[in-house]
ZAMARGU-4260 file (C-alpha; in steps of 0.2 Angstrom, whole numbers, plus 5000, padded with zeros to 4 digits):
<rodrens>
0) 5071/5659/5867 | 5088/5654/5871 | 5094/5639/5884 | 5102/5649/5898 | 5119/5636/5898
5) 5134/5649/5896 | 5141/5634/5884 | 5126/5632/5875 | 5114/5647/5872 | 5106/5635/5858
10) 5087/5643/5851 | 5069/5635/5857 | 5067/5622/5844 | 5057/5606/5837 | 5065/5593/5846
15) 5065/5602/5864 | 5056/5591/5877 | 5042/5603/5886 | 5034/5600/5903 | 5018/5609/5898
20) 5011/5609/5918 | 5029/5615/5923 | 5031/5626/5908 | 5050/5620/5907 | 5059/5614/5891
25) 5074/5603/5889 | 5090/5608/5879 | 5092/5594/5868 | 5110/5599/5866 | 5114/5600/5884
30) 5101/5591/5892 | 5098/5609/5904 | 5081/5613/5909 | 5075/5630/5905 | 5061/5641/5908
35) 5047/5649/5896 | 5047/5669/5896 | 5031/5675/5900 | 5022/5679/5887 | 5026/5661/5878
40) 5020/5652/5895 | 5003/5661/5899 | 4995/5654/5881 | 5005/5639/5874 | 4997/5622/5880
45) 4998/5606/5870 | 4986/5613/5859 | 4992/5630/5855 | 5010/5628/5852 | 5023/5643/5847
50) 5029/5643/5829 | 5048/5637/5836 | 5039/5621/5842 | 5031/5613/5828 | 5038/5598/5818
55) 5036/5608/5801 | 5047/5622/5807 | 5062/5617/5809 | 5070/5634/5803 | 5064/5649/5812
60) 5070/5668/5808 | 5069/5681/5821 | 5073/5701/5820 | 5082/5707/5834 | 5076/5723/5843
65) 5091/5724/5854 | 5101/5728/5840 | 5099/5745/5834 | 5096/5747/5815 | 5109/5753/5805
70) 5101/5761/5791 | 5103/5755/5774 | 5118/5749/5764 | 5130/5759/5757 | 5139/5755/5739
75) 5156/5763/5735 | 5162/5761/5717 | 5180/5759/5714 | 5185/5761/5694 | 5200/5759/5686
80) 5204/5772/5673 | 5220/5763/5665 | 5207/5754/5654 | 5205/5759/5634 | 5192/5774/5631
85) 5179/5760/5626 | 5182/5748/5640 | 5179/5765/5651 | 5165/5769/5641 | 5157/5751/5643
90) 5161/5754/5663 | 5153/5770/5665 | 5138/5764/5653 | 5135/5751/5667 | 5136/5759/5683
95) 5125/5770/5677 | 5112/5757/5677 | 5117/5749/5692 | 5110/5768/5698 | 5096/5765/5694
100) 5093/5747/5703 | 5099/5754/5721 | 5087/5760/5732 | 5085/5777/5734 | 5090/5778/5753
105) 5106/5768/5750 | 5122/5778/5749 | 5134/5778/5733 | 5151/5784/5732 | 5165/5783/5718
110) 5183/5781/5718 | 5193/5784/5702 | 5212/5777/5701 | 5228/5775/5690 | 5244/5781/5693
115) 5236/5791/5709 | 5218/5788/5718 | 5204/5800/5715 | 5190/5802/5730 | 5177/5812/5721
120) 5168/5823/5733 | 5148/5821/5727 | 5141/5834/5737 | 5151/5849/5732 | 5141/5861/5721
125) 5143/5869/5704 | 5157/5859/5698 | 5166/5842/5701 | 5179/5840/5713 | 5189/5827/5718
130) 5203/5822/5730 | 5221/5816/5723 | 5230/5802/5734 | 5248/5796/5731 | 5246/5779/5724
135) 5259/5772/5728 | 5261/5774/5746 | 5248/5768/5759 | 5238/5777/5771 | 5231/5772/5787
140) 5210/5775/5789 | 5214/5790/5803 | 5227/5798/5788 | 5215/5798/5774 | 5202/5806/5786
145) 5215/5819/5787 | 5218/5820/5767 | 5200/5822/5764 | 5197/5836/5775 | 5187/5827/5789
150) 5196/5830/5804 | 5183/5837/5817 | 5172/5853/5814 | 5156/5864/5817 | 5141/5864/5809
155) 5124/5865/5809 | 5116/5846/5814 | 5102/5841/5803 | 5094/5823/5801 | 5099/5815/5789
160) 5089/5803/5778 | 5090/5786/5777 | 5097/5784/5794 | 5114/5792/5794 | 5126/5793/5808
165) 5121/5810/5819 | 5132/5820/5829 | 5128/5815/5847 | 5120/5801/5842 | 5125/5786/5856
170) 5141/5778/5849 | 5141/5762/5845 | 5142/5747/5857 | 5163/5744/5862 | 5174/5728/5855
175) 5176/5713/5865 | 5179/5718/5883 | 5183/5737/5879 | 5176/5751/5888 | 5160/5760/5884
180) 5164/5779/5878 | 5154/5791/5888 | 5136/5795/5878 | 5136/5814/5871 | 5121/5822/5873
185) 5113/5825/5855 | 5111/5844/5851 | 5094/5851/5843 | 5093/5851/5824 | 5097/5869/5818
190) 5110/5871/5832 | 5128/5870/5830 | 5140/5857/5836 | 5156/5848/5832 | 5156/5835/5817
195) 5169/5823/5815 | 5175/5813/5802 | 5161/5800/5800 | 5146/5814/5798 | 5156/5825/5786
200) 5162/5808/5775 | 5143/5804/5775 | 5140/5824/5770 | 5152/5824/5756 | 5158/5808/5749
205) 5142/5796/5751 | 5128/5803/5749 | 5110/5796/5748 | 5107/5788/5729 | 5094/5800/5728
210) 5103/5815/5731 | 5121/5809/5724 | 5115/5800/5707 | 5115/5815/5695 | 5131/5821/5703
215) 5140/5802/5699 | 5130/5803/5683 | 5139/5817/5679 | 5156/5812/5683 | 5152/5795/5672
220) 5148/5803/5658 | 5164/5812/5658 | 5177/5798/5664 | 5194/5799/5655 | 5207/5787/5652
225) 5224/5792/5665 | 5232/5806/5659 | 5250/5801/5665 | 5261/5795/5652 | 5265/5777/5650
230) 5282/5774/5640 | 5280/5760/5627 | 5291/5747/5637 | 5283/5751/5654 | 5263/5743/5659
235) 5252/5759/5666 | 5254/5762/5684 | 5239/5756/5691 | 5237/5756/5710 | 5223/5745/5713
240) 5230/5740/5731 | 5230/5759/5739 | 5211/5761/5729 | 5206/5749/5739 | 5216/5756/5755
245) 5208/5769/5754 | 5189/5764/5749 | 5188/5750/5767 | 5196/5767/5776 | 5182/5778/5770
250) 5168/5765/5775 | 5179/5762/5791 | 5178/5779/5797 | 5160/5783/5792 | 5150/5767/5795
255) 5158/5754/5803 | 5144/5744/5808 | 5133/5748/5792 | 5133/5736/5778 | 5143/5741/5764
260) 5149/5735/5746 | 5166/5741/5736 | 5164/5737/5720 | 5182/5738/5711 | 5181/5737/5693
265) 5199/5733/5686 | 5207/5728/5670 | 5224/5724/5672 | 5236/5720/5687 | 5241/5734/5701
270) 5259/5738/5695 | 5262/5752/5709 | 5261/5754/5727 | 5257/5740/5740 | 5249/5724/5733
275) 5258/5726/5714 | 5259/5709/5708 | 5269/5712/5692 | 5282/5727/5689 | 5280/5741/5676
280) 5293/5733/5663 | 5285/5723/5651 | 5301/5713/5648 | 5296/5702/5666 | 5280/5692/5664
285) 5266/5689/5675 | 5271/5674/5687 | 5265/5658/5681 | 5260/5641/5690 | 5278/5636/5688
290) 5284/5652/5698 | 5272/5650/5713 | 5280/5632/5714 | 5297/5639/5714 | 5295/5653/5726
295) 5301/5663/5712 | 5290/5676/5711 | 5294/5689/5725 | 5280/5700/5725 | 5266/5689/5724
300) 5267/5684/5744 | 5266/5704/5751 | 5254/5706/5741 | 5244/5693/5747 | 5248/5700/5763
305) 5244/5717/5761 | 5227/5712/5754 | 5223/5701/5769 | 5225/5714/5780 | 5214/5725/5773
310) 5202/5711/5774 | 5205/5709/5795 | 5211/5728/5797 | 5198/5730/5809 | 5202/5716/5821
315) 5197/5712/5837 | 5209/5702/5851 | 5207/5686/5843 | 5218/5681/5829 | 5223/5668/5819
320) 5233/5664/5805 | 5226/5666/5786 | 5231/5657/5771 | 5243/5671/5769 | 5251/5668/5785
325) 5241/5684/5791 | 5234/5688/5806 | 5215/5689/5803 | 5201/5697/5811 | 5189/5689/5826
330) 5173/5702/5819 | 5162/5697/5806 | 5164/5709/5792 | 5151/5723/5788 | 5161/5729/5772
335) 5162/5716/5759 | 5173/5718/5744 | 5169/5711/5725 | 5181/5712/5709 | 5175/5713/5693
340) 5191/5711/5681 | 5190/5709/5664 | 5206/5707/5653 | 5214/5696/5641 | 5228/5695/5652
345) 5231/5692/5674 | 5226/5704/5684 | 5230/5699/5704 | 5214/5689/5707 | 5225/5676/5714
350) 5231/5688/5729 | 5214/5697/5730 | 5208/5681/5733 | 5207/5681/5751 | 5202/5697/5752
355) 5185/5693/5743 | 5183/5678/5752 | 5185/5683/5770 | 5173/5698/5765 | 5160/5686/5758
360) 5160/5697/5739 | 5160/5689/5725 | 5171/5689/5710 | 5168/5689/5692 | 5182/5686/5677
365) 5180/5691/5659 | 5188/5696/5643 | 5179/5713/5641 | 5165/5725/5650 | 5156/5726/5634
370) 5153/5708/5637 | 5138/5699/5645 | 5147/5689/5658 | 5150/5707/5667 | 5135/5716/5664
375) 5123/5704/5667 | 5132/5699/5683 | 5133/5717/5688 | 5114/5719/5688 | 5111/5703/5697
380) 5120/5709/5712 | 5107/5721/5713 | 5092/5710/5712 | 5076/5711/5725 | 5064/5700/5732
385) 5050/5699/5720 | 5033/5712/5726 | 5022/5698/5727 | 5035/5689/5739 | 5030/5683/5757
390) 5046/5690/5766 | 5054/5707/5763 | 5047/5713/5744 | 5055/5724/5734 | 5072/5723/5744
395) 5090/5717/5741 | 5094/5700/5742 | 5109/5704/5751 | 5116/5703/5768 | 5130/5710/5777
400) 5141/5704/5794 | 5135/5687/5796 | 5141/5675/5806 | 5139/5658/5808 | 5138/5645/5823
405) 5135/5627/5823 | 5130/5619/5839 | 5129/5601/5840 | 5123/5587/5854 | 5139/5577/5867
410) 5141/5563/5850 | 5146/5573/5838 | 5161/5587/5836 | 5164/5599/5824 | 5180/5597/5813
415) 5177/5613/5803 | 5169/5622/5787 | 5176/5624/5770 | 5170/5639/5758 | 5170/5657/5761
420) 5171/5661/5779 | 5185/5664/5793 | 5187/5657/5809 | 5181/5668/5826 | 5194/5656/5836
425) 5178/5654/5846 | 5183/5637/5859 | 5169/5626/5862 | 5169/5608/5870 | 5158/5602/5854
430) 5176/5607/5844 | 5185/5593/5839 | 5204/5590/5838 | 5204/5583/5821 | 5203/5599/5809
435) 5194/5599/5793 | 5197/5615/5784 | 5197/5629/5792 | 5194/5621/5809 | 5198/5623/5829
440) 5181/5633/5830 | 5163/5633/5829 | 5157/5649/5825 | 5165/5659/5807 | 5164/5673/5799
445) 5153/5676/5783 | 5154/5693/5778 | 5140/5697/5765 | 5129/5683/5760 | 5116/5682/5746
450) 5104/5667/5742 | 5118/5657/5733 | 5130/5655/5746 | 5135/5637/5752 | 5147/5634/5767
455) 5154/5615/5768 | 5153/5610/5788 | 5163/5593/5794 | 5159/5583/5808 | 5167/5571/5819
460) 5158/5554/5827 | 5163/5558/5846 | 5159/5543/5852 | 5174/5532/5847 | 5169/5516/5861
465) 5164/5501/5855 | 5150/5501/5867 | 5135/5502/5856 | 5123/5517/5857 | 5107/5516/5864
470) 5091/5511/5855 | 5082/5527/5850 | 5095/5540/5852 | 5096/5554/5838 | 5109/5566/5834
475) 5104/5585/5834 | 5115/5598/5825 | 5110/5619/5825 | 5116/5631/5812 | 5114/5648/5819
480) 5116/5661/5805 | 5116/5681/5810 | 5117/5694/5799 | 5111/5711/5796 | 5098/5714/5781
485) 5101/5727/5769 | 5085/5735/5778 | 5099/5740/5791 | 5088/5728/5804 | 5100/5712/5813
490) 5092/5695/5809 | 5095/5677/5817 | 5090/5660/5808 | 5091/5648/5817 | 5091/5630/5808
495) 5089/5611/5817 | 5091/5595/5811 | 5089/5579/5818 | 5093/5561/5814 | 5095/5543/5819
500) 5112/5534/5824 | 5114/5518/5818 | 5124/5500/5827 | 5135/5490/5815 | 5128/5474/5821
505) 5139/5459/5815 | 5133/5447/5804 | 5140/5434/5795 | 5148/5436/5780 | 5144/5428/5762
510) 5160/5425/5753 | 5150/5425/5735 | 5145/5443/5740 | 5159/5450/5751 | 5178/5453/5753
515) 5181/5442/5770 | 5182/5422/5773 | 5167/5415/5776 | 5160/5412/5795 | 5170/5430/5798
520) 5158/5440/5808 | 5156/5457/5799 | 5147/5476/5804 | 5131/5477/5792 | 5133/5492/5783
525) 5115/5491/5774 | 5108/5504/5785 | 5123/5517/5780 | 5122/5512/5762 | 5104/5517/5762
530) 5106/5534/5768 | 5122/5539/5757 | 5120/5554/5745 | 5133/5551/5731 | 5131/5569/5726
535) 5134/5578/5742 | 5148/5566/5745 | 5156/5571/5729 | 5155/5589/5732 | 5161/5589/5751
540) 5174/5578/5742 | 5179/5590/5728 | 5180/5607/5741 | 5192/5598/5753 | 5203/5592/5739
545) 5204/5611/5732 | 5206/5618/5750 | 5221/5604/5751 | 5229/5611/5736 | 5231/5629/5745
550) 5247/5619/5755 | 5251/5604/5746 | 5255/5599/5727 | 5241/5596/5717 | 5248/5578/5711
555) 5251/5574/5730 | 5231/5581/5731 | 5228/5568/5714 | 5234/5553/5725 | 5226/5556/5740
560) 5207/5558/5728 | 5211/5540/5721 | 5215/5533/5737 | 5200/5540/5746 | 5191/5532/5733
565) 5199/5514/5732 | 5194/5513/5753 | 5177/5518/5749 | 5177/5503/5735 | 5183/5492/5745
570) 5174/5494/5761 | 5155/5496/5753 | 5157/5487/5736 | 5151/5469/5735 | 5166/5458/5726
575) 5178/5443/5728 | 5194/5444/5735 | 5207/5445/5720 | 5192/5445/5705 | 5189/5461/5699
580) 5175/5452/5686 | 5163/5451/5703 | 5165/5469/5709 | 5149/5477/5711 | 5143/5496/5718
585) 5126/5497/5725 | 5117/5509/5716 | 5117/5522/5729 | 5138/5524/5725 | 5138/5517/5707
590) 5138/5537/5702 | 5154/5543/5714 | 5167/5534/5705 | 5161/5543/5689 | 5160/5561/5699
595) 5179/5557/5707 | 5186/5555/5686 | 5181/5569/5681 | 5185/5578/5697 | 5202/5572/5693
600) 5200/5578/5673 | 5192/5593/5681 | 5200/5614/5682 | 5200/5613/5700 | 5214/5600/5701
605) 5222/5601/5685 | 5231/5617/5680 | 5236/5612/5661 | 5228/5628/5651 | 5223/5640/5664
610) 5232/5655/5672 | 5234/5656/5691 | 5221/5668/5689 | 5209/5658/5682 | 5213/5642/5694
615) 5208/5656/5709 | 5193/5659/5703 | 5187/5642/5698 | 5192/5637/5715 | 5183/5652/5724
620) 5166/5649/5713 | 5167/5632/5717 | 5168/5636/5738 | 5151/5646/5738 | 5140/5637/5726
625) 5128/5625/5731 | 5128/5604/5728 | 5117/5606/5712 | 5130/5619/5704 | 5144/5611/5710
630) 5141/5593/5700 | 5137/5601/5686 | 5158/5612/5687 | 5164/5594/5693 | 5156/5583/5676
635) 5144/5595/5665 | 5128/5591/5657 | 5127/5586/5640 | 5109/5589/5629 | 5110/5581/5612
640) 5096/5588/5598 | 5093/5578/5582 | 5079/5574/5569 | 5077/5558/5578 | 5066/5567/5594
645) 5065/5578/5608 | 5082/5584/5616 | 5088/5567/5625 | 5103/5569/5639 | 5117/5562/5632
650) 5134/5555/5640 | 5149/5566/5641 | 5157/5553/5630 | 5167/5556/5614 | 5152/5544/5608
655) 5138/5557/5609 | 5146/5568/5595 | 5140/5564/5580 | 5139/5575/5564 | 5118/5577/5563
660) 5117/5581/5579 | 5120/5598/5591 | 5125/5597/5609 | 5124/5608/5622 | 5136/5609/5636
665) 5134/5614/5655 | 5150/5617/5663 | 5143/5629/5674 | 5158/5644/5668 | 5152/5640/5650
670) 5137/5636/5640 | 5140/5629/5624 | 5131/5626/5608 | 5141/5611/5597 | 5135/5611/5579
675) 5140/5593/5570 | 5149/5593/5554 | 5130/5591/5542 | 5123/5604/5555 | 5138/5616/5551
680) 5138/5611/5533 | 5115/5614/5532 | 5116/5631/5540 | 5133/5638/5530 | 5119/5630/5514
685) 5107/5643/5525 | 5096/5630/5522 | 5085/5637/5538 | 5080/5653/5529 | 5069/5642/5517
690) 5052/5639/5523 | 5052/5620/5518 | 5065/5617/5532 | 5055/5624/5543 | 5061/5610/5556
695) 5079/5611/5553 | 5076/5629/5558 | 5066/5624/5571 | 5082/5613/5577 | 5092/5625/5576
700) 5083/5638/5589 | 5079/5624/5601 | 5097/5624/5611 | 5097/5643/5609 | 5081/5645/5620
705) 5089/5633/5630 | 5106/5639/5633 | 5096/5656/5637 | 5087/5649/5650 | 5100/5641/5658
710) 5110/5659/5658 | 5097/5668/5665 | 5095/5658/5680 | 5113/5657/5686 | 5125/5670/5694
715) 5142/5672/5688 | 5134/5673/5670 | 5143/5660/5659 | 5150/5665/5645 | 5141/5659/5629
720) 5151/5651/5614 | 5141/5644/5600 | 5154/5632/5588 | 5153/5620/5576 | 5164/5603/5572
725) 5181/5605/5571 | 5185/5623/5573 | 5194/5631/5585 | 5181/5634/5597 | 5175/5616/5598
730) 5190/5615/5611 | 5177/5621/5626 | 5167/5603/5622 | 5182/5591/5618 | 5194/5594/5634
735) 5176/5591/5643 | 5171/5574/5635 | 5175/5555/5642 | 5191/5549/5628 | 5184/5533/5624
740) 5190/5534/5608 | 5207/5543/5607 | 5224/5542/5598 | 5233/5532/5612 | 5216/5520/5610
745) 5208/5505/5599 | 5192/5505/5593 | 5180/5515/5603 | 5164/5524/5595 | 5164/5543/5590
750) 5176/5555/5586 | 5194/5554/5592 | 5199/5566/5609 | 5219/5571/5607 | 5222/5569/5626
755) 5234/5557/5635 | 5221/5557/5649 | 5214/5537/5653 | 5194/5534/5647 | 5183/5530/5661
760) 5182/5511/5654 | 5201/5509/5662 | 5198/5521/5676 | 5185/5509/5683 | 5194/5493/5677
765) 5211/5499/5688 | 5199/5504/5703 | 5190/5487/5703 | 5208/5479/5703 | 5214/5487/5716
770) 5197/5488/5727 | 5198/5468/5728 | 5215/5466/5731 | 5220/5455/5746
</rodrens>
């Protein structure tokens, strides 16, 4: 139940007035009066509300009939064969399993590549065949039709299972403003008629998983490394950029309105064809940070571009201009796109970047296939709803094509989102001016969703007057989320929200308490003190600074944090002018000046000892994981384990490390065991094999079950490093921990941290200082 304003078209809700003798409800976005269909007017009363109505619901999810169902998902494997024969092997090993966590009605398909792209033909018969593509030359979707053989035919029209496309079958609805083809009657099964290139794709390169699994099992089984020569000064040619071509063109021209995965597995950079990011000779380097800066890297910007266009090939008339300078698509995407890359060296995430994000996929960076991070990750893309679950058991926790729209009431505007979507360039009056991340619209583009993903949305205050706001008046705000479920069935969430505005009303000031003259008239703030949350504030924080550094310098970025801060000091702290000894926080933002250090300390902002690769990737995580997740990247948790009691949090301090104790460390990417000097020294003593120190084994186990616990809850798996005091390793903790006590510094308690970086006792001592200047 929709309100009928062309402008609005906002979802029955909570917060609606209803005339129950009139059967009317009010819009509370846009004030319209709208009727109740039918069937919701002869039995609702005061009484006997629908389920859109009560306060308790304020999210409602509905399935779409008008929508016709797709069928379900479709997942095309793309695997790079210029790996070693164990890496290969470690590959084939897992996709095997992955077979056996699709359904059976899903459709697989498997895409080999090196020096030239393999399309492997699952349905042929008796032996394996495959398809050989140039790799390094790009085709369009209609070519690659025509290299596989799928140009129009007869044949005998069958139904196929799991809800396949069917020759005659009504096509599907037209673009934006485009025509609608004439419907071809749909032959009898058993007679023949003309097939074209989506029924035959379908029929021989994506097959049902039940029908196609033995066939790709086969071909697993028997994966080889390249067989083209590789000169010892040259890099394999690997053509990662036309593999991917060539998989969206495959899922373009047999299902474009079916959800669909690509699964590209790589372990190095693509060196040939469009979107190489590195040439073959070993003598020139992968770019660096330093590079990208000086512009000095030539292929790194086509290569971005060529990879945002296969992310908006399909596009609609509505366009607008990527990170890339691309154009990008108005249409939500149905095929998403995740890399798996494991290597010791770059591979192109950095370029690939956009092409995961705009598709909503998701990305995962290792050292090795043979390692946990990729294969536990790997299996969790395939999780399912428990059996015993309320809502849909036993299936995917995976969506495809969603889209999201925010509605919002006359005082508030949107100034945009921030995480993994693209902009519909859909014009609204609730749109504001001032743009906050991707902005100018509200409604995006999600691509595929699953139950982690987190989209940061701004607002504006619309009402910029100094007239005060009414007594009562509450601001109301809708997420409409659409999406197709990997049932193949179109879904709508629709989620409201409601809350109170709030008048500054003067008061006079106290000069013992705040930064004015006394008898000054100042707004009373209390009211938004008491509804701050520090936390959000730090991650809504933290995801504009990292979408600022896609166009500005990180140090400029640096700045612009620390200023932020210091005007948040000073409006809401409590101090006198000019003595930085009577600065106080109200508990409520005592915690966000420690969140902004470490921010500062942080990956995402510093680029000291990571690879653009690896700055992508932290960057991408961090714009899809939710506020919890998110604090913990920005300033890990900290366990400490000692003979003294039960694990106790400690500080991320340079204080906490002490040599009988073991810590465990959060960072979200990592999970780290810390053994102190005497713990190191015990267990080297194997001191835990003896029964009589039973407890020391005890100790020892204790924040292994826990590190475990935490790995198996989270998605990208961290990578687990166990270490002890002062070796090599311990580097993942140090670089992590608060320098109060470092080379550059006197006194202090704990070991010393080698960093040039300030402590948090002098960051806080130069904010206060500068908060109550004059």
């Amino acid at each position: 139940v929709r309100c009928t304003t062309p402008t609005c078209h906002s979802v029955l809700n909570p917060y609606c007035q209803v005339d129950f003798r009139t059967k009317l409800w009010v819009c509370p976005f846009c004030h319209n009066r709208n009727h109740f269909p039918p069937h919701y007017a002869e039995n609702m009363s005061e009484n006997n509300l629908p389920a859109e109505l009560i306060p308790q619901f304020g999210a409602c999810e509905y399935e779409l009939p008008s929508v016709p169902e797709s069928g379900p998902p479709v997942f095309l494997f793309v695997v790079d064969i210029c790996l070693h024969a164990e890496e290969l092997a470690e590959v084939a090993d897992s996709l095997q399993l992955a077979l056996n966590l699709i359904p059976e009605d899903s459709r697989v398909g498997l895409i080999t590549f090196g020096t030239n792209v393999q399309v492997h033909e699952l349905g042929f018969e008796g032996m394996q065949k495959n398809y050989v593509i140039r790799g390094n030359k790009e085709y369009a979707p209609g070519k690659v039709g025509e290299l596989l053989g799928c140009g129009q035919r007869w044949g005998v029209v069958s139904n196929p299972p799991g809800g396949g496309t069917r020759p005659g079958a009504p096509p599907p609805p037209p673009g934006p403003g485009g025509p609608r083809p004439p419907a071809v009657p749909a032959p009898a099964p058993g007679q023949n008629a003309p097939m074209g290139p989506s029924a035959e794709i379908l029929e021989r390169f994506l097959l049902p998983a039940s029908e196609g699994a033995l066939s790709l099992e086969s071909i697993l089984d028997d994966l080889r490394k390249d067989p083209w020569p590789t000169p010892t000064d040259k890099r394999e040619a690997r053509c990662t950029g036309v593999a991917l071509s060539v998989a969206t063109s495959l899922l373009d021209l047999s299902c474009p309105r079916r959800g669909g995965r690509i699964m590209l597995f790589t372990g190095g950079p693509c060196t040939s064809g469009p979107g190489a990011v590195v040439s073959r000779a070993k003598s020139e380097v992968m770019r660096s940070h330093k590079d990208l800066a000086r512009n000095a890297e030539e292929l790194h910007i086509p290569a971005c571009e060529f990879y945002a266009g296969l992310a908006h090939r399909n596009g609609g008339d509505k366009t607008k201009k990527g990170k890339s300078g691309g154009s990008m698509s108005s249409l939500s995407a149905y095929h998403v796109v995740d890399v798996f890359a494991c290597s010791l060296d770059q591979v192109g995430l950095l370029e690939m970047r956009e092409l995961v994000e705009a598709t909503g996929g998701v990305a995962v960076l290792g050292d090795s296939f043979g390692q946990s991070v990729f294969k536990e990750s790997l299996r969790r893309v395939f999780r399912r709803n428990p059996d015993d679950s309320p809502r849909d058991p036993g299936s995917l926790s995976i969506a495809f094509g969603a889209t999201l729209e925010v509605l919002t009431g006359r005082d508030i505007k949107v100034g945009g989102a921030i995480g993994c979507v693209t902009s519909l360039e859909k014009k609204s009056p609730n749109v504001s001016d001032v743009e906050v991340g991707i902005g100018g619209t509200n409604a995006w583009s999600l691509g595929g969703l699953d139950p982690n993903t987190t989209v940061a949305v701004y607002f504006d205050v619309a009402n910029t007057s100094n007239a005060p706001i009414p007594e009562g008046k509450r601001r109301y705000i809708q997420f409409l989320t659409k999406y197709l479920h990997s049932s193949g069935k179109t879904r709508l969430r629709a989620t409201t929200i409601c809350g109170p505005w709030t008048n500054l009303t003067p008061q006079m000031a106290d000069p013992q308490q705040q930064n004015q003259q006394q008898g000054e008239m100042q707004p009373d703030l209390t009211p938004i003190k008491m509804g701050f949350d520090q936390e959000a504030a730090a991650v809504l924080t933290a995801r504009l600074a990292v979408h600022r550094t896609e166009s500005e310098d990180p140090a400029d970025v640096l700045r612009w944090v620390d200023r932020s801060l210091i005007r948040l000091c000073t409006k809401y702290g409590d101090y006198m002018v000019d003595d930085p000894n009577s600065f106080r926080l109200d508990p409520r933002f005592s915690l966000y000046p420690q969140f902004m250090f470490h921010l500062r300390r942080s990956q995402f902002l510093q680029l000291f000892n990571s690879s653009p690769d690896e700055a992508a990737y932290y960057r991408y995580v961090l714009g899809r994981e939710n506020t919890t997740n998110s604090l913990v990247m920005i300033q890990p948790t900290l366990l400490s384990y000692s003979f003294d009691g039960p694990p106790q949090p400690a500080l991320l301090d340079s204080e906490s490390v002490r040599p009988d104790a073991i810590l465990l460390l959060d960072t979200f990417f990592h999970v780290v065991v810390f053994h102190g000097e005497t713990i190191a020294a015990w267990r080297e003593q194997k001191y835990h094999e003896s029964e009589e120190h039973a407890a020391f084994r005890n100790l020892l186990e204790a924040p292994q079950g826990d590190a475990q616990a935490i790995m198996d809850s989270r998605f990208p798996v961290p990578r687990y490093i166990v270490c002890d005091q002062h070796k090599s390793e311990a580097r993942f903790l140090m670089a992590k921990l608060n320098p109060s006590a470092s080379h550059n510094s006197e006194g202090g308690g704990g070991v010393q941290v080698f960093t040039d970086d300030v402590s948090l006792r002098v960051f806080m001592e130069h904010l206060m200082k500068l908060a109550v200047q004059s």
